[in-house]
N, C-alpha and C positions, 0 to 999 in steps of 0.2 A: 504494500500500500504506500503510497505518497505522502512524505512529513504533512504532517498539517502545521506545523511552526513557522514556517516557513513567510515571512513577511512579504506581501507585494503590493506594490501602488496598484491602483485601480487603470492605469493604460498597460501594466501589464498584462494584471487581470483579464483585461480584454483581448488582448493581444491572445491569451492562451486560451479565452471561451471564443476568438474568431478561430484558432488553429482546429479545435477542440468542431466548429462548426465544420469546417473543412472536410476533417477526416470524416464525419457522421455521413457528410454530403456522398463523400465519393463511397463509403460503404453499402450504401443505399442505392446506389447507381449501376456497383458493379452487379452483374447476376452470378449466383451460385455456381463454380466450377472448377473442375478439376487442375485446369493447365498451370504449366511451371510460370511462374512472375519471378523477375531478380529481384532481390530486396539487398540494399544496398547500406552501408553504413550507419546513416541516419537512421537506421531503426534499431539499432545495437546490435546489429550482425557484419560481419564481412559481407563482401560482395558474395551473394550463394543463391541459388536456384530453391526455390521453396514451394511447397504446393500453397496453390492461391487462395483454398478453404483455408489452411490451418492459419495463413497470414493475416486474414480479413478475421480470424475468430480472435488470436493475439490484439490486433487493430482496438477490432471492438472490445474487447477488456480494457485496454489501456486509454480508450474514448470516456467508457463508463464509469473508472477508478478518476479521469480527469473531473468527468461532471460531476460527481460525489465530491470530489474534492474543494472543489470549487465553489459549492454549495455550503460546505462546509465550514471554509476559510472565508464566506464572507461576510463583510461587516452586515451590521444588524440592518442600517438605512438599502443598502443594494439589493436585499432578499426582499424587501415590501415592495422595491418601487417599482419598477417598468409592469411585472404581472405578479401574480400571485404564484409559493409553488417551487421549484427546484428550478437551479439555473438550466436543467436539462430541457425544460419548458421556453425557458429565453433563447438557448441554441437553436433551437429547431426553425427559429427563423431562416430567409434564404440570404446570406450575406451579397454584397455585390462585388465578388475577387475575382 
């Protein structure tokens, strides 16, 4: 699980529930299947050939562990104000990247 101690301004904040929007986006998008995907560094692997289920089910845990977190870590005023509800609710917006 993700420190919750962990102190961040609110443009970071954002910064990680737009990332956090991102991934859900393209999880959502891709269709269920078997084929090899490279997964490369940036996900804490070496450059390796990985099947494309077990990478999108990794993905989405670490999507899911972000919105909990995020929820969790925020101040009291951010949780009331845009809607009611988990920031997982505010994400699902469609950002414009």
């Amino acid at each position: 699980m993700i420190n919750s101690k962990i102190d961040m301004t609110n443009k970071q904040r954002n910064e990680v529930a737009r990332i956090v929007t991102n991934w859900a986006n393209y999880l959502e998008s891709v269709p269920p299947t078997s084929d090899a995907v490279k997964v490369h560094r940036c996900f804490g692997t070496n450059s390796s050939i990985v099947r494309k289920d077990d990478f999108n089910k990794k993905l989405r845990t670490v999507v899911d562990e972000m919105r909990v977190w995020l929820d969790v870590t925020a101040p009291a005023a951010s949780k009331t104000s845009r809607c009611q509800g988990t920031v997982r609710n505010a994400c699902q917006t469609k950002s414009p990247v």
